[in-house]
C-alpha positions as CSV (number, residue, x, y, z in Angstrom):
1,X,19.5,-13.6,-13.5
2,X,19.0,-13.5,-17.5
3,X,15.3,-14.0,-18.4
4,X,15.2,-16.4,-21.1
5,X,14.4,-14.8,-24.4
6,X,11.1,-15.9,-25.2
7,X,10.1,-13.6,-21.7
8,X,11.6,-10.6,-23.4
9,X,9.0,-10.5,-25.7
10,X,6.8,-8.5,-23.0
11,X,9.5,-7.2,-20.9
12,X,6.7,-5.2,-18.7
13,X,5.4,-8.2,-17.8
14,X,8.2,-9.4,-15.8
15,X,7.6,-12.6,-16.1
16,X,10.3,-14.5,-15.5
17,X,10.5,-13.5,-11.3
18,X,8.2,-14.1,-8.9
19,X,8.4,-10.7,-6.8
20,X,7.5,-8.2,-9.3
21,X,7.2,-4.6,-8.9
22,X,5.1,-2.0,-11.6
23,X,3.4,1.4,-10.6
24,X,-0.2,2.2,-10.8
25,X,-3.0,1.0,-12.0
26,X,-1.5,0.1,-15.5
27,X,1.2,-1.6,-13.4
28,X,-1.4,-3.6,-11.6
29,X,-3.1,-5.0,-14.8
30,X,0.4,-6.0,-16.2
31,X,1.3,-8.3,-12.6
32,X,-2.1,-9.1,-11.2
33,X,-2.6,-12.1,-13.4
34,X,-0.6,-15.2,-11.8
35,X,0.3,-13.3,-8.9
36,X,-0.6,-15.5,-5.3
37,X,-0.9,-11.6,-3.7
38,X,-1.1,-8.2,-4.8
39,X,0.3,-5.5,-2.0
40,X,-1.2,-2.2,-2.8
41,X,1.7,0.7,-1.3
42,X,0.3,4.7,-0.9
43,X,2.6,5.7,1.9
44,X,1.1,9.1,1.8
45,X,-1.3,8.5,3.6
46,X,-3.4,5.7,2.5
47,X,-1.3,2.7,3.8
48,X,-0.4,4.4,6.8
49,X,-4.0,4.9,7.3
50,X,-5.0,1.4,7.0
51,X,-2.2,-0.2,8.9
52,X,-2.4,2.1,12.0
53,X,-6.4,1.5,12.1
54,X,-5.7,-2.0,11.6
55,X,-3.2,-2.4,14.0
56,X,-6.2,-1.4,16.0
57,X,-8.8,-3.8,15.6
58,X,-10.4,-1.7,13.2
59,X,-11.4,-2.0,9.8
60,X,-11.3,0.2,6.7
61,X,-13.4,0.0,3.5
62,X,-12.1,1.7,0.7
63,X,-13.9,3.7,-1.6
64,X,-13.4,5.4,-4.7
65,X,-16.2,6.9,-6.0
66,X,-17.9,9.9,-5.4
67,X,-19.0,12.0,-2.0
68,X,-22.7,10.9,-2.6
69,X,-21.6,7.2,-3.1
70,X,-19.5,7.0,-0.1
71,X,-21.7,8.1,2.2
72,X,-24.8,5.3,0.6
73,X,-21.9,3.0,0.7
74,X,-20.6,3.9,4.4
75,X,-24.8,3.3,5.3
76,X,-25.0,0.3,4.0
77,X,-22.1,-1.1,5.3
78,X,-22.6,0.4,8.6
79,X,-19.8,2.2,8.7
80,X,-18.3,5.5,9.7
81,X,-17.4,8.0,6.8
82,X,-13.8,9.4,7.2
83,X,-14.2,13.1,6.0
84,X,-11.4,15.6,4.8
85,X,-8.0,15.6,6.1
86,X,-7.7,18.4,8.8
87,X,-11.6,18.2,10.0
88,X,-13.0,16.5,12.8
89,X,-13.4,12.7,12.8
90,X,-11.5,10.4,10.6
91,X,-9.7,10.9,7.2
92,X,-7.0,10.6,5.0
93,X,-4.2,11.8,7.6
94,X,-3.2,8.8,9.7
95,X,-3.0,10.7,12.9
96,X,-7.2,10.5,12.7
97,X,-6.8,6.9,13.6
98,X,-4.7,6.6,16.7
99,X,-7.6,6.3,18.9
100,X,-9.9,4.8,17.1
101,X,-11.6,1.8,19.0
102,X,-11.5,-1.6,18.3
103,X,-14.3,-3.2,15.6
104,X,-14.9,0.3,14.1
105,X,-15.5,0.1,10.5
106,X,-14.2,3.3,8.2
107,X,-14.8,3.9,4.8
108,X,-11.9,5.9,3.8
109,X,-11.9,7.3,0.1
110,X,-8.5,8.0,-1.6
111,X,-7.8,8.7,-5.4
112,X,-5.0,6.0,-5.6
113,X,-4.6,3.6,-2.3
114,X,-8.6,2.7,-2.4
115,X,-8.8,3.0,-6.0
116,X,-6.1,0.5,-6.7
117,X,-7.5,-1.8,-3.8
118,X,-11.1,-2.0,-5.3
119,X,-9.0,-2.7,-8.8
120,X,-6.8,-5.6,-7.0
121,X,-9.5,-7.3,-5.3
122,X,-11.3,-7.5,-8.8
123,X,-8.8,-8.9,-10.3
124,X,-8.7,-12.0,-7.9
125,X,-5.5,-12.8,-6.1
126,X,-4.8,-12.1,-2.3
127,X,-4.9,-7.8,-1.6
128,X,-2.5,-6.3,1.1
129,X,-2.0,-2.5,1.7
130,X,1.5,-1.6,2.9
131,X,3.4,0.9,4.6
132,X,7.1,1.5,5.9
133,X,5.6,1.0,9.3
134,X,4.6,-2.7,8.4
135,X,6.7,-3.5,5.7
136,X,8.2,-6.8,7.3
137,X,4.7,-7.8,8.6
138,X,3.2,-7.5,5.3
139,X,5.7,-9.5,3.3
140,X,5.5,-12.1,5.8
141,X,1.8,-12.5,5.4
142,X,2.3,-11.8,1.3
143,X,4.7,-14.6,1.4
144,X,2.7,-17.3,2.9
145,X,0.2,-16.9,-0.1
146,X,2.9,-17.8,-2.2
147,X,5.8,-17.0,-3.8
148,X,5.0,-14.6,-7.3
149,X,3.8,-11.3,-5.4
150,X,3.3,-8.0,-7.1
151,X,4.2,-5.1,-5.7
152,X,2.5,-1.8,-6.6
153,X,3.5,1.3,-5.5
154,X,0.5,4.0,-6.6
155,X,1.8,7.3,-7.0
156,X,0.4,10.4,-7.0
157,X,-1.5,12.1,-9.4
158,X,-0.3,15.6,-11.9
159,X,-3.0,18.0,-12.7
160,X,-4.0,16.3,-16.2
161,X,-4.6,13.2,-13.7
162,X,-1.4,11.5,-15.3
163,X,0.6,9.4,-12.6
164,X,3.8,10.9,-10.6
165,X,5.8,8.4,-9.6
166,X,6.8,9.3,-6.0
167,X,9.6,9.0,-3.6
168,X,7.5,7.5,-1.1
169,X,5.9,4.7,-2.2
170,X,9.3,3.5,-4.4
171,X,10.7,3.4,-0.8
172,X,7.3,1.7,0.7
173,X,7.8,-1.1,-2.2
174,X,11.2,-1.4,-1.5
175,X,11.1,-2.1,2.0
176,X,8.8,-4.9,1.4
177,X,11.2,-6.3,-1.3
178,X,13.9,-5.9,0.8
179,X,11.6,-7.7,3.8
180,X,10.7,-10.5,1.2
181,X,14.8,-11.0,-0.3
182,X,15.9,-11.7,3.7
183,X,12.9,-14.8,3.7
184,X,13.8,-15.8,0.3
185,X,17.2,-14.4,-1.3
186,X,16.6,-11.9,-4.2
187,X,17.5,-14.2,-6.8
188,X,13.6,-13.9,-7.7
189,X,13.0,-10.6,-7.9
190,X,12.9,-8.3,-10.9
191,X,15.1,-5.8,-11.9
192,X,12.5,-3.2,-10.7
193,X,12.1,-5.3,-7.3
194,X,15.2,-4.9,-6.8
195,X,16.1,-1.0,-7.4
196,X,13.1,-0.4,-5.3
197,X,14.7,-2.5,-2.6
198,X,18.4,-0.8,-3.3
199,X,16.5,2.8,-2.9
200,X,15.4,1.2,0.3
201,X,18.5,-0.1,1.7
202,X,20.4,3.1,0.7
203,X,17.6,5.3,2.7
204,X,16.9,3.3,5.6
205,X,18.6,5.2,8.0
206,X,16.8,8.8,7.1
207,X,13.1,7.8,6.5
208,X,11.8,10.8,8.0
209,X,14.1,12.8,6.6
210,X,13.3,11.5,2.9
211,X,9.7,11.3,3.5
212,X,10.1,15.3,4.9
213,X,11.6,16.4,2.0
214,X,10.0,14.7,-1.2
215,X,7.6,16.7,-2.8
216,X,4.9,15.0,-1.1
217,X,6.0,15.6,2.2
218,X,6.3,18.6,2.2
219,X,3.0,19.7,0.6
220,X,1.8,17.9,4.0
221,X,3.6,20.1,6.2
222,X,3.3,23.1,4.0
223,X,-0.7,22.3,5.5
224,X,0.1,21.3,8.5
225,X,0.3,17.9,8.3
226,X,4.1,17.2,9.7
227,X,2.6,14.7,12.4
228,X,1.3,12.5,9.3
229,X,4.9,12.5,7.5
230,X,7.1,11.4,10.6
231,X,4.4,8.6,11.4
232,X,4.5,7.5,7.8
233,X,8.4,7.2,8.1
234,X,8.6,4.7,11.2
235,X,9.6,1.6,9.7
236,X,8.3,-1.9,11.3
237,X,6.6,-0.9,14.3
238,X,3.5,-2.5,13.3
239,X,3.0,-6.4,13.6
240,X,-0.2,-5.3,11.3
241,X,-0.4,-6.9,7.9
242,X,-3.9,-5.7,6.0
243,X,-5.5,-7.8,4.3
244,X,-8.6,-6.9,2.1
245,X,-11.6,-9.7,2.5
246,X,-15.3,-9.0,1.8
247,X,-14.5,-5.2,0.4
248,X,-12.4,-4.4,3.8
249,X,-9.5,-4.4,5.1
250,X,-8.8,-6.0,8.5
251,X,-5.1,-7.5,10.1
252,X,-4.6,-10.9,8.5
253,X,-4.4,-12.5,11.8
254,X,-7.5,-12.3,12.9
255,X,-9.3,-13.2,9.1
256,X,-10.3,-16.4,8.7
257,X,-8.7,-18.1,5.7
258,X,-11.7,-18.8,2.9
């Protein structure tokens, strides 16, 4: 598909498909305008976190701000305060959340997964928070907002707090392109929709595996964290599709449309 020229004027912007596919939080501000639904993708670990709490009956607020903030934030919305990953209680790895009981309410603070949600659900359209686990649910749910959907894988973060693109979340946001092209073809998506749905389809068979040995990966099991990486790389065995409403996110089933 050939945009037509006026488009390539802004070529970031992709405007000329409807699924759309930039990283980050500069990424978000280029697609969230005209988009029907946003879907926020931080395989490791904040999208696993969310759907396998979600997939619960729970809910998670996320929260980027500081210690002090979250935890007059996690009061006031009568919440639990996930801590750090490896301590008791809930946090960042998604293992925390495999017991956690029905109608809990977390606040969960990340650097990029709860950052870019409070970002998306300021700039208006329909928020989802996706994971390899729940990749087809979530484009799906994405889908029945509408048909331009923006996908935005967040990355990690280099020392200088620049952006690393990471293997991850490029696979995360292709299996939700890929998930979206068998509903609708993939004569809409963008070029980048559609390497990130290639990368996808070219990986499917070795999540773990991939997931194990990017850099991300294995910086979690360098810590002890292995359990987190192999539940991050099962792909659609959650039914959950996250959706953030009133600053949380709860499954999209059970939300009341507005």
């Amino acid at each position: 598909m050939t945009p037509p020229a006026a488009a390539r004027s802004r070529p970031t912007a992709q405007e000329p498909w409807s699924v759309r596919c930039e990283w980050g939080a500069n990424g978000l501000a280029e697609l969230a305008a005209g988009s029907d639904a946003i879907v926020i993708v931080d395989v490791l670990s904040f999208s696993t976190c969310v759907d396998v709490a979600v997939g619960r009956g729970a809910h998670v607020i996320p929260f980027a701000g500081s210690a002090e903030d979250a935890h007059t934030h996690a009061h006031a919305q009568q919440a639990v305060l996930a801590g750090r990953r490896g301590k008791p209680g809930y946090s960042l790895s998604p293992a925390s959340f495999a017991r956690i009981e029905s109608g809990t309410r977390v606040v969960l603070s990340s650097p990029n997964g709860s950052a870019l949600s409070a970002a998306a659900a300021a700039a208006g359209p329909t928020v989802f928070a996706a994971s390899l686990r729940n990749a087809g649910a979530v484009a799906r749910a994405a889908r029945d907002c509408g048909p331009r959907i923006a996908l935005v894988p967040a990355g990690e973060r280099w020392p200088d707090e620049s952006l690393r693109p990471c293997l991850e979340d490029w696979l995360g946001a292709g299996a939700v392109a890929h998930s979206l092209a068998e509903l609708d073809g993939p004569a809409g998506h963008s070029p980048e929709a559609r390497a990130a749905a290639a990368l996808f389809e070219a990986s499917r068979l070795e999540l773990r595996a991939a997931l194990r040995d990017a850099a991300s990966g294995r910086e979690l099991i360098g810590q002890g964290f292995a359990a987190d990486v192999d539940l991050a790389g099962d792909l659609d065995v959650s039914g959950a599709a996250p959706l953030l409403r009133a600053g949380a996110y709860g499954d999209a089933a059970s939300i009341p449309s507005r």
